[in-house]
N, C-alpha and C positions, 0 to 999 in steps of 0.2 A: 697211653697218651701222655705226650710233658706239656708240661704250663704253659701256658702262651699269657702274656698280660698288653694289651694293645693300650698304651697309655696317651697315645696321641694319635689324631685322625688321619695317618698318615695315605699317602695313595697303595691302592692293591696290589701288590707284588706283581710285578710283569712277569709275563710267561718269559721262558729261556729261549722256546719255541714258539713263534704264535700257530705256526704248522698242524703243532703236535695234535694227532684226531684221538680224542677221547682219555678214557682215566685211563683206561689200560697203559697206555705208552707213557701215560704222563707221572705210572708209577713205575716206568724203568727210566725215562728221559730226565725227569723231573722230580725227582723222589723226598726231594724236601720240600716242596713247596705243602701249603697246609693246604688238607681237601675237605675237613670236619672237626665243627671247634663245639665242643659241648661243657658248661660247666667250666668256662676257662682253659680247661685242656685242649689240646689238638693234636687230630690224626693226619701224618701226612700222606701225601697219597703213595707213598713207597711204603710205608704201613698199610693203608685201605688195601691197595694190590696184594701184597701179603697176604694178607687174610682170602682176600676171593679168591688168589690162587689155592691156596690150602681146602678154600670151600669145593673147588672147584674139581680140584682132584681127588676129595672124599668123594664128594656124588659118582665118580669115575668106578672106585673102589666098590661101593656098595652096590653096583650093577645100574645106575642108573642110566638110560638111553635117552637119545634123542626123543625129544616130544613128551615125556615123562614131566611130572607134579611135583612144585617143591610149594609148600601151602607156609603161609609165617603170620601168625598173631601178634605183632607186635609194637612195641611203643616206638614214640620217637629217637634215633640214636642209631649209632655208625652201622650198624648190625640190618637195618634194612639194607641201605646202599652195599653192605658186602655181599647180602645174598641175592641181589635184584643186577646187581654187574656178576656175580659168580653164575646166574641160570641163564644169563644173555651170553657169556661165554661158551654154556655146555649144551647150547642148545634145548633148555629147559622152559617149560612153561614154569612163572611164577606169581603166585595168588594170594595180594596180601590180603587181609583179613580185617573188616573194621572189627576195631577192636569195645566198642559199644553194642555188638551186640549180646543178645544172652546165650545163653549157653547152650540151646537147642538150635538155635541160628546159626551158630560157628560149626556144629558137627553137620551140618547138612552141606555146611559151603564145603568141609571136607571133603567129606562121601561124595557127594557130588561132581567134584574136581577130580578124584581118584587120587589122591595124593598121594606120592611115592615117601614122602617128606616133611612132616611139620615141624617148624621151628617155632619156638613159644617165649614170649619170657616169661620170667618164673611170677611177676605178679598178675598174670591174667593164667595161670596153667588149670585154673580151679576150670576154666571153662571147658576144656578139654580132655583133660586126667580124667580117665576114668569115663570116656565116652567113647575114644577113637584108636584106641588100640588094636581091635580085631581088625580095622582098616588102613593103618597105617604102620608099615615095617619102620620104620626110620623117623621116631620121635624124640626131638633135641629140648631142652631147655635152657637158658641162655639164664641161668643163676644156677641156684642150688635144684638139682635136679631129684624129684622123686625116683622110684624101684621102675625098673624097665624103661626108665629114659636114660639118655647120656645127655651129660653138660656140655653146653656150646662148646666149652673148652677143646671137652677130650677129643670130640666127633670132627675137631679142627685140628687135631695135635699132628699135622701128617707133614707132606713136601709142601713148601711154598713154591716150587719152580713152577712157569709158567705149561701150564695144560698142551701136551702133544699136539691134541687136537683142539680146536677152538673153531664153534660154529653158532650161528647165531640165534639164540632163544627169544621170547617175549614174556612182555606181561600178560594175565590172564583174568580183568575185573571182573566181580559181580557185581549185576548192575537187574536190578528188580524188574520183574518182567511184570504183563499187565494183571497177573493175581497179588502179584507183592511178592512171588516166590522168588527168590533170587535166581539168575541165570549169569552163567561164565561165558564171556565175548573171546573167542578163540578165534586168533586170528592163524593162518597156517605158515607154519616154517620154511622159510625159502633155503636155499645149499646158498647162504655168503656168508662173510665172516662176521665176525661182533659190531666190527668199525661201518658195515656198510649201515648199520643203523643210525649213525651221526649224520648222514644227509639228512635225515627229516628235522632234527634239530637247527644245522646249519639254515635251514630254509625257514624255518621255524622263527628262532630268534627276533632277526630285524622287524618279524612282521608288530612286535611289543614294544619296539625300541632297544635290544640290545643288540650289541655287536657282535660275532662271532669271532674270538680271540680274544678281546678286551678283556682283559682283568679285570674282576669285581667280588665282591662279599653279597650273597644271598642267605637272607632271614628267613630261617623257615617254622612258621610259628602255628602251624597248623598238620592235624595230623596226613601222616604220610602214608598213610596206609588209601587216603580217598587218589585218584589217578592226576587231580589237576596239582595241587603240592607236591607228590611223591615225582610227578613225568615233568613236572617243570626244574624242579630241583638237581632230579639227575641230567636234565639236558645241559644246566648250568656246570655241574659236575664236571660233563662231559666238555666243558670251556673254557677248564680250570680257573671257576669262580671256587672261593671256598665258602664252605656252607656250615652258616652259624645256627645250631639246631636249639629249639626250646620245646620243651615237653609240650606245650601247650602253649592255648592265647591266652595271655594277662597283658590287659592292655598298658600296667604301668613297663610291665615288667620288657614286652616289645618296644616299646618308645624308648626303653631306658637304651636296649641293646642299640637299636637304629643308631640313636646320639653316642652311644660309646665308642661302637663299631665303628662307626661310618658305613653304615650298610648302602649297597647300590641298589639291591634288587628286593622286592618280597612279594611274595602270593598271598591273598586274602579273600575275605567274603565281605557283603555289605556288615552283618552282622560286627564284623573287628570293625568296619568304620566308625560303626555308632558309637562302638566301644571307647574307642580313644577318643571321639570326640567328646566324651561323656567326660574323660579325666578333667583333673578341676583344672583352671584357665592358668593358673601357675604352674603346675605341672606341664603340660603345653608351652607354653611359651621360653621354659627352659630347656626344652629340648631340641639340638639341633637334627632339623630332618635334612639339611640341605645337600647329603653325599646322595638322598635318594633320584637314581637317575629312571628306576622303571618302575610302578606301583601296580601290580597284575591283581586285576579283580574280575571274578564270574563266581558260579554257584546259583546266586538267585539275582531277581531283577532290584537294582543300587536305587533305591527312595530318591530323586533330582536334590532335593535338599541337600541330601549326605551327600551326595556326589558332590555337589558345589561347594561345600564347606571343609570338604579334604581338598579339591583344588585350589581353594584360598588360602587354605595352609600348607601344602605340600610343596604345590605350584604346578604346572601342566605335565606333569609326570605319571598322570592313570593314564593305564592300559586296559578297556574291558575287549572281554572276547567271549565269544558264545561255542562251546563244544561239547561233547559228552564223551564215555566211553566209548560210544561208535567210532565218533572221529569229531576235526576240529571245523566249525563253519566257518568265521567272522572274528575281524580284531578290532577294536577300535581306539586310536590315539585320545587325546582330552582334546585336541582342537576341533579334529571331528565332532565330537559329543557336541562343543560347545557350539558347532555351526548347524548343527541336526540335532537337537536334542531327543535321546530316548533311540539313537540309533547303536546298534551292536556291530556296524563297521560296513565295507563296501566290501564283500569277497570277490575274489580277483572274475576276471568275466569266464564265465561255463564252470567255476567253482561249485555252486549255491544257484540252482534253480527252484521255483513254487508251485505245487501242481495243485491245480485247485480242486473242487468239490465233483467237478464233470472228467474229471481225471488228466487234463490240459495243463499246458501250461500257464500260470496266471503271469496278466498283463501288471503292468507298474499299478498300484493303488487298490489291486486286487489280494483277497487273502490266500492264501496256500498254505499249503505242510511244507515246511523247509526240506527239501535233498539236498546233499553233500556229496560232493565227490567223493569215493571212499574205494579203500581197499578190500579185499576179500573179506569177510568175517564171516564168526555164525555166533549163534548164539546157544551154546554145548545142551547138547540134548532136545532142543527147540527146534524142528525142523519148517515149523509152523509161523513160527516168528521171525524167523531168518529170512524164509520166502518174503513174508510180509514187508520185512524192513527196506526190500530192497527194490528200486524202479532201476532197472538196466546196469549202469555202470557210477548209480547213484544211490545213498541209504537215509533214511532219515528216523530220529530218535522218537519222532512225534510232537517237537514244534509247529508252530502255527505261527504265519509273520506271513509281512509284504514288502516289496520294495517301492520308494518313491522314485521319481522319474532321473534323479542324479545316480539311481544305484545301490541306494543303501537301505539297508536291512533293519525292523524292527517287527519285535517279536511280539506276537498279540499272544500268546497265550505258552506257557511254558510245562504242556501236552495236558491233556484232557482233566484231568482228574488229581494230577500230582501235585504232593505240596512239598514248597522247599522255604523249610524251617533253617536258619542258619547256615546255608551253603547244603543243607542235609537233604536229598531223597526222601522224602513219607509218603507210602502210597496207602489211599483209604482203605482199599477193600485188606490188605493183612493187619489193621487195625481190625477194620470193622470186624474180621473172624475172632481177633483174640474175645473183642467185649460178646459177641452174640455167645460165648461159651457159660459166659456166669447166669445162673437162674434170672436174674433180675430184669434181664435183659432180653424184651420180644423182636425188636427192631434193632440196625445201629446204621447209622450213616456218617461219613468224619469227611471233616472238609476243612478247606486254610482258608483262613481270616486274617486281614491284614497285621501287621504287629509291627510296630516301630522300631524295635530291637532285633526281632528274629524274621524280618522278612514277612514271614508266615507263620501262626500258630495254629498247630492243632486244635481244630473243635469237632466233640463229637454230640453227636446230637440223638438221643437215648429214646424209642417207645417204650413206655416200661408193661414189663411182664405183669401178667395180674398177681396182686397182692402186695406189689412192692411200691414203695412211696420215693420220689425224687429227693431226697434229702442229702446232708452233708455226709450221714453212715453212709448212704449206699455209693456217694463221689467218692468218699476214701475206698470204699471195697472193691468197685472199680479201679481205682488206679492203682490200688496193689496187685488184682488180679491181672493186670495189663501188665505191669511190672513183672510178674511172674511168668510171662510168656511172650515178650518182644522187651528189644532195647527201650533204655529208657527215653529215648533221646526223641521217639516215636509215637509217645504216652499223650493224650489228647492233656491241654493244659485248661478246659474247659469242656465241661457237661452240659446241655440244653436236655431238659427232659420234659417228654410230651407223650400226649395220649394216641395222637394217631400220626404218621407222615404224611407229608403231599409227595404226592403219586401222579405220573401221568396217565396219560387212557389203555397206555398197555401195562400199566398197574408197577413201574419203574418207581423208583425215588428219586424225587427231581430236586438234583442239585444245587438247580438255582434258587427256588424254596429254599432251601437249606440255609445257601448263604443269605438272603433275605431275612430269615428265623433269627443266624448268628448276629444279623447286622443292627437287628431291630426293627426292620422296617416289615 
């Protein structure tokens, strides 16, 4: 990468082409233009190309075929986007990996996925060295590589020319099924080239507010490895925006880049809102936000508050939208919001239908499970689920929402049981397995409770085993034991401990007790 030093907020570099469809071309047409600015330095996309070519034509080398597994644990930095455009090229499914989970989590997404290919960096390798070897022939590490891996380097030292053959791969998320086990959304391989996947983007774009060909810089300050940053960032990619990447969210540290940059575009969660709003009112008011033209927020449902307090600073530049790894529902402008409040957009007409409890369609003011129009999927290994997810030539994640009589969508419940902590997926019941392992523990039930910061905090709520007492020893032995067997990021943030649960008549744990227990009432 060479320096880049942006020392004036100047406009984004116009395309040469506005034509030009996607990186591929844009790193033979346009080869200097910058495509990834990390740490001051910058990759141009005649560089990023380089590299997926090279990537592209090892996986050739090493026997891999169409439809084949390329699995990547990794941090933020140029190294996703090489391998996430290198497996879209070769017709590769690719699976990246959050990188938060522990280390019995990441080898199950392997095995699972069949991975023909892990790619690691070397400060998360502890998770995997030494788990996934008899399962994986072709394990890279992207620093100093231990015995029987090869370093990014070498396992890239090959031809940069572009690939003979070029056909069109995907992505492959896991996305928690209703045990909490993870499940990979496989959608199936059509026979067209890489580029025909830039329509869904094209179409895509304006629905947030950006142009397709506009020049612009995209902050991307949240990990890449979840499908809404990593599938928003390369569609920008693919519109040669250049992408200003930071390990993580600091919320001084992203306002600083926005005001340096002149950034136009960025993905976030309510969670970063709170966050900057939180910076002290000097720091704020020194910073210019005014290049930003599109502020893209989903994950969890945005507190009115926070929402109205980054539109009074930003100005009418949010964008929320409501989608999953199945596929996308709903977008909605800041004017919208402000004329519907608590609405997640009007999707277009026969997009987003609501079937209600008698299996019907629901009328305007009625509730329903949101369907999406969607393309084929399944859900890898899940036959049962696949079926499920889907009514006719529509799928739905397990939202619940209504439309009002002008059309527009608001979501009453964001699926049965799940809680989303910071933009994050927790589902209860793989909590509730890890606590029911410790002695202490005869019951567990875990539920989300409001939280001004994170959305949603984990609460679990404890029957205790005979002999053991609710005290601060047994809250720390618990959350280490939980530490010990799921990410941290999933770890209940509060204990409730009681002698018996409320139960319904068919002897259930009722939930709504629960949150009533956590709320006080």
């Amino acid at each position: 990468m060479s320096t880049v030093v942006n020392s004036e907020r100047e406009d984004p570099q116009p395309l040469s082409d506005p034509s030009t469809p996607g990186a591929w071309l844009l790193g033979q047409r346009d080869p200097t233009r910058p495509a990834i600015v990390i740490d001051g330095k910058t990759k141009t996309f005649g560089e990023l190309i380089s590299k997926v070519n090279q990537l592209s034509n090892k996986f050739t080398a090493v026997g891999l075929r169409r439809g084949d597994v390329v699995a990547g644990l990794l941090l933020n930095g140029a190294e996703y986007y090489e391998i996430a455009l290198a497996c879209t090229q070769s017709g590769l499914y690719f699976v990246p990996i959050n990188t938060h989970l522990a280390a019995p989590e990441v080898e199950y997404i392997v095995r699972d996925s069949n991975a023909s290919v892990i790619i690691v960096h070397a400060e998360l390798a502890d998770k995997v060295v030494g788990r996934v070897e008899d399962a994986v022939q072709h394990r890279v590490v992207i620093g100093s590589a231990p015995a029987d891996w090869s370093s990014y380097e070498s396992f890239t030292d090959v031809s940069d020319d572009t690939p003979a053959t070029r056909t069109l791969g995907s992505l492959m998320m896991y996305t928690s099924g209703t045990t909490g086990r993870p499940k990979g959304v496989r959608r199936p391989l059509p026979d067209a080239t890489p580029e025909s996947s830039l329509a869904m983007a094209a179409q895509y774009l304006p629905t947030v507010g950006i142009l397709p060909g506009q020049p612009g810089r995209h902050l991307v300050c949240s990990p890449v490895y979840h499908a809404a940053p990593g599938g928003n960032s390369m569609f920008l990619s693919h519109s040669g925006h250049t992408l200003y990447v930071l390990p993580g969210f600091k919320a001084e540290d992203v306002l600083r880049s926005i005001s340096d940059n002149a950034i136009t575009t960025s993905h976030m969660v309510p969670t970063h809102f709170q966050r900057l709003l939180d910076l002290p009112a000097g720091v704020r008011v020194a910073a210019d936000v005014s290049s930003i033209q599109s502020l893209l927020h989903a994950g969890a449902p945005c507190p009115p508050a926070t929402k109205r307090a980054m539109i009074d600073w930003f100005g009418p530049v949010l964008w929320e939208y409501l989608g999953s790894t199945e596929g996308q529902v709903a977008t909605c402008s800041t004017q919208e919001w402000l004329e519907h409040p608590g609405t997640i957009g009007r999707p277009a007409p026969g997009a987003v239908v609501l079937r209600g409890l008698d299996g019907e369609l629901a009328a305007p003011g009625e509730e329903g499970t949101i369907y999406f129009k969607a393309s084929p999927f399944e859900y890898l290994g899940d036959p049962e689920k696949t079926a499920a997810a889907f009514w006719g030539d529509f799928a739905t994640s397990g939202d619940v929402g209504r439309f009002d009589d002008d059309g527009y969508l608001y979501v009453l419940d964001r699926r049965a049981d799940l809680i989303l902590t910071g933009g994050v997926n927790v589902y209860p019941a793989e909590v509730e397995g890890a606590l029911l392992e410790h002695p202490g523990v005869d019951d567990a039930g875990v539920i989300g409770v409001a939280d001004p910061e994170w959305g949603q905090k984990v609460v679990a709520v404890i029957q205790l085993a005979s002999g053991f007492n609710g005290d601060d020893d047994l809250r720390t032995a618990l959350d280490q034991h939980v530490r010990d067997q799921i990410a941290g990021f999933k770890r209940p943030r509060e204990y409730i401990f009681v002698q018996d649960f409320p139960r319904s008549a068919a002897g259930k744990v009722s939930r709504a007790k629960l949150r009533e227990l956590a709320n006080g009432q």
